[in-house]
N, C-alpha and C positions, 0 to 999 in steps of 0.2 A: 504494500500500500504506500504509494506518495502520500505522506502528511502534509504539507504541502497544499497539493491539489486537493488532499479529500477538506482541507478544514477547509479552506478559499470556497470551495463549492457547498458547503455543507452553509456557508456565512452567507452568500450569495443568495442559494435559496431560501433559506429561513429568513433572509430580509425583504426576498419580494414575497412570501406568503403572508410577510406583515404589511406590508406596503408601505415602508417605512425610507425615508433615507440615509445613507451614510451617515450623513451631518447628524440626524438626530439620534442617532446608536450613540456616534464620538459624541456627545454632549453628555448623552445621559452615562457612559463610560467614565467622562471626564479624560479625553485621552484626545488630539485633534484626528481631525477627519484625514489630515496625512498619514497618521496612525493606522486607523480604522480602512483604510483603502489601501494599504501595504496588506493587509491581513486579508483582505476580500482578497484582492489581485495572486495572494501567493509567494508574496515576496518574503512572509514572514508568519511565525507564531506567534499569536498573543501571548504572556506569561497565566500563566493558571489560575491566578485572582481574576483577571479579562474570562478566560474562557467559564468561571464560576458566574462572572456576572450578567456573563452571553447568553446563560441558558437561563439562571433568572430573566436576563430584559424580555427573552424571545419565547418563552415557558411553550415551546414545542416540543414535542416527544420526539420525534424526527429526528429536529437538532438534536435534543437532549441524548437520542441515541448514539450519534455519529459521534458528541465529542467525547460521551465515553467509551468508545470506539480507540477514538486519537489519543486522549489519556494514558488507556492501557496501551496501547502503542508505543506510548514516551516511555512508560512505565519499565516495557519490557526490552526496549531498546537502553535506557540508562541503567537497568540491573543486570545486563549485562544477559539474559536471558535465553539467549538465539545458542550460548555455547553448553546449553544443559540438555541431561539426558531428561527424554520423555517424561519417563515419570517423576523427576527431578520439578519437571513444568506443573504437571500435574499435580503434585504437591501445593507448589506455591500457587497456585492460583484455586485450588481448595480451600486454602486459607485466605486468601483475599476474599475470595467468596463469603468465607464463613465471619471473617471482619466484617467486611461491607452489612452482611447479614444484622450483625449486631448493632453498629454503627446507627443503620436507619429503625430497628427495631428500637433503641434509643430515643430515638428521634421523633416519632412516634408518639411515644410515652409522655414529652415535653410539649406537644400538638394538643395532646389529648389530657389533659389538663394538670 
C-alpha cells in the first residue's frame, strides 16, 4: 500500500462527501491550507494528532476506516514488523486487538455515565 496515495485519497474523498473546502478543514485544524493541500495532494503525512482530528472533523466511517488502515500501516512499518515470523505477527496484533478491545471498552464506560 502507498501511504501516501491511500491517505491523499482517503482526505480527498471524505472532503467532497462533506462538501467542505480545504480552507475550512485548515481552519478548523488550525494548520494553513498550504498545510492541508500538501496532505490532500500526497506530498505528505499529517502527524497523528491531524489524522485524530481528521476523523473527529469528518466523523465518516469510510475515512475513519482507511486511517486506521494507514495507522497500523505506520504502526507496522516503525516496529519494524515486515522482519517477523508469522506467528511472531500474529501474536502482536492479538494483543493490539485485545488493547484496542479494552481501551474502547473503557471508553464506553466514561460515555455511559
Amino acid at each position: 500500500m502507498n501511504i501516501l496515495f491511500e491517505f491523499s485519497s482517503a482526505l480527498l474523498q471524505a472532503r467532497q462527501r462533506k462538501g467542505v473546502t480545504q480552507e475550512r478543514i485548515a481552519i478548523a485544524l488550525d494548520v494553513s491550507q498550504a498545510t492541508y493541500n500538501a496532505w490532500e495532494c500526497g506530498h505528505r503525512v499529517c502527524p497523528y494528532k491531524h489524522i485524530i482530528a481528521l476523523i473527529s472533523y469528518f466523523d465518516d466511517e469510510q475515512f475513519t476506516r482507511r486511517m486506521i488502515r494507514i495507522l497500523l500501516t505506520l504502526q507496522h512499518n516503525m516496529a519494524g514488523l515486515s522482519r517477523k515470523s508469522k506467528s511472531e505477527l500474529t501474536s502482536y496484533y492479538m494483543k493490539l486487538i485485545s488493547v484496542l478491545s479494552d481501551e474502547c471498552a473503557e471508553w464506553l464506560k466514561t460515555l455511559q455515565g
